[in-house]
C-alpha positions in Angstrom: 0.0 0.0 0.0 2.9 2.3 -0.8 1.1 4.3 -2.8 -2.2 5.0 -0.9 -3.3 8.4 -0.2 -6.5 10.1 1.1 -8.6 11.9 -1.9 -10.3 14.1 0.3 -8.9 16.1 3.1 -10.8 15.8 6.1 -10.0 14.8 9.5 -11.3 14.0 12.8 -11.1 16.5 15.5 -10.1 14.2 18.6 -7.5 11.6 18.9 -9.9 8.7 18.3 -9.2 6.9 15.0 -12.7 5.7 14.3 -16.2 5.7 15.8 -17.5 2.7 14.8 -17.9 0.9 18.0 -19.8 3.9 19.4 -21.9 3.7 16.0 -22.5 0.2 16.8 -23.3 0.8 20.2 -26.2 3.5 19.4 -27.8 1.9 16.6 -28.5 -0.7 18.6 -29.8 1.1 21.2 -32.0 2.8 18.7 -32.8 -0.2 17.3 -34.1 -1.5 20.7 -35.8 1.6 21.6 -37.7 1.5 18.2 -38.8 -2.3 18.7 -40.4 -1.3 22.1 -42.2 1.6 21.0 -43.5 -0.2 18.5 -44.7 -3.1 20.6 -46.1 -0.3 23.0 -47.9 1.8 20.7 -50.0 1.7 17.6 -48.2 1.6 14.5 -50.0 4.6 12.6 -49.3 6.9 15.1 -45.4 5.2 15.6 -42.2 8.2 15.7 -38.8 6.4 15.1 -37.0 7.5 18.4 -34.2 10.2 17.5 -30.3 9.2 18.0 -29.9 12.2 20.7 -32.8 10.3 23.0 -30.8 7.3 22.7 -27.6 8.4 23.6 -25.5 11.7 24.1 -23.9 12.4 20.6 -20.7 14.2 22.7 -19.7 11.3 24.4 -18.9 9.6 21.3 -14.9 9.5 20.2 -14.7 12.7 17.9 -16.2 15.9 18.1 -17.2 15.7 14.4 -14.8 16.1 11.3 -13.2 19.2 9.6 -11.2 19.8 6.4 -7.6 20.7 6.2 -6.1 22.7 3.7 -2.2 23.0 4.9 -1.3 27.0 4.3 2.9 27.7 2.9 4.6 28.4 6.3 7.4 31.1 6.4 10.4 30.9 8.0 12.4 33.7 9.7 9.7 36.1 7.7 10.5 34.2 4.6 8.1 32.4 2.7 8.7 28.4 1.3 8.8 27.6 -2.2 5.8 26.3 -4.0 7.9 23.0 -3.9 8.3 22.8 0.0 4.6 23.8 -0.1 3.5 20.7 -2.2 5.5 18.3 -0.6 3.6 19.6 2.8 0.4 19.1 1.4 1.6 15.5 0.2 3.0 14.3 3.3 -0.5 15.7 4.9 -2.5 13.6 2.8 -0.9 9.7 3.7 -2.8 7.5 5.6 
């Protein structure tokens, strides 16, 4: 996989690599939730439950995902070349 690369450059804002478990976790829960209400209460007047009265949303992993352009950085009030400045946004964009 030497030559693998992101194509879109967005990253998570928290240390965690990955949500899934806590994905997992909350579907289910939903899931669950839904299958009682609907045992409870007549289906035509049945509302899927929402995520956020399942489970708190910021006690998940990451606090959501932003993108991340790298900007040329200058040195000593000196600005990089436009080949420093590629390579930056390279090495940014490995997996």
């Amino acid at each position: 996989m030497s030559r693998s690369r992101r194509h879109n450059p967005f990253f998570g804002n928290a240390c965690c690599n990955s949500e899934k478990k806590d994905r997992t976790i909350c579907n289910r829960k939903l899931r669950r939730r839904a299958d009682q209400l609907l045992r409870v209460k007549d289906p035509d007047e049945f509302l899927l439950p929402l995520q956020e009265e399942v489970m708190n949303v910021w006690s998940m992993g990451k606090d959501g995902k932003g993108y991340h352009k790298p900007k040329p950085r200058s040195f000593c009030g000196m600005y990089i070349t436009q080949e420093d400045c590629d390579e930056e946004i390279k090495k940014s964009m490995r997996k």
